[in-house]
N, C-alpha and C positions, 0 to 999 in steps of 0.2 A: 508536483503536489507535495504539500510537506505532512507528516502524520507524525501521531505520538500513540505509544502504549504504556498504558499505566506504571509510574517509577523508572521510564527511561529517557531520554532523550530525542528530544523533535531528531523525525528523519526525513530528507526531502529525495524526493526519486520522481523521475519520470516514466511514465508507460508507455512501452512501444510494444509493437509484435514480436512474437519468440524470436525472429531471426536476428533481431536488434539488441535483445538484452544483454546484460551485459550488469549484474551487480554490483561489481565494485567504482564503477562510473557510474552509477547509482539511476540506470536505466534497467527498470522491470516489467516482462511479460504481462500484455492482458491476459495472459492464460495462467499467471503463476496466483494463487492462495489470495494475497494481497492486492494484486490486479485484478482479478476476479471479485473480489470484497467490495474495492472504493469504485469501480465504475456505476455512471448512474447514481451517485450520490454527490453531494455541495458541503462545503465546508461549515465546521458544528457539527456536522454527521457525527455521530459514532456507528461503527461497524464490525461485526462479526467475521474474522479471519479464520476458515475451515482449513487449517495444514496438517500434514503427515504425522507431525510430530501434539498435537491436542488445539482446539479451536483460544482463542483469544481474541481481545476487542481492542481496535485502535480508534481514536478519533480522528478525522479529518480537521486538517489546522486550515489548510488553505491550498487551493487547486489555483494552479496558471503559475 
């Protein structure tokens, strides 16, 4: 899936289960803030990101 947060640059990352992630190969947790956010949503989406550090919103660019 690729996303974007306002003023940064498209970021594409894949979701896999915790055992699998792996950030900087740009595979992330369904259970981490942003895998949590975009599941269950289609690309257009925009979506509310709840993390540790304050909520913010990405769009979805395109999923697959």
């Amino acid at each position: 899936m690729t996303i974007q947060e306002d003023g940064y640059e498209e970021e594409t990352y894949t979701i896999v289960g915790a055992a699998e992630a792996n950030p900087r190969d740009g595979k992330i947790s369904n259970e981490s803030p942003i895998g949590k956010a975009i599941l269950n949503h289609r690309a257009g989406d925009e979506v509310q990101v709840e993390a540790p550090d304050g909520s913010y919103k990405v769009r979805i660019i395109k999923i697959g």
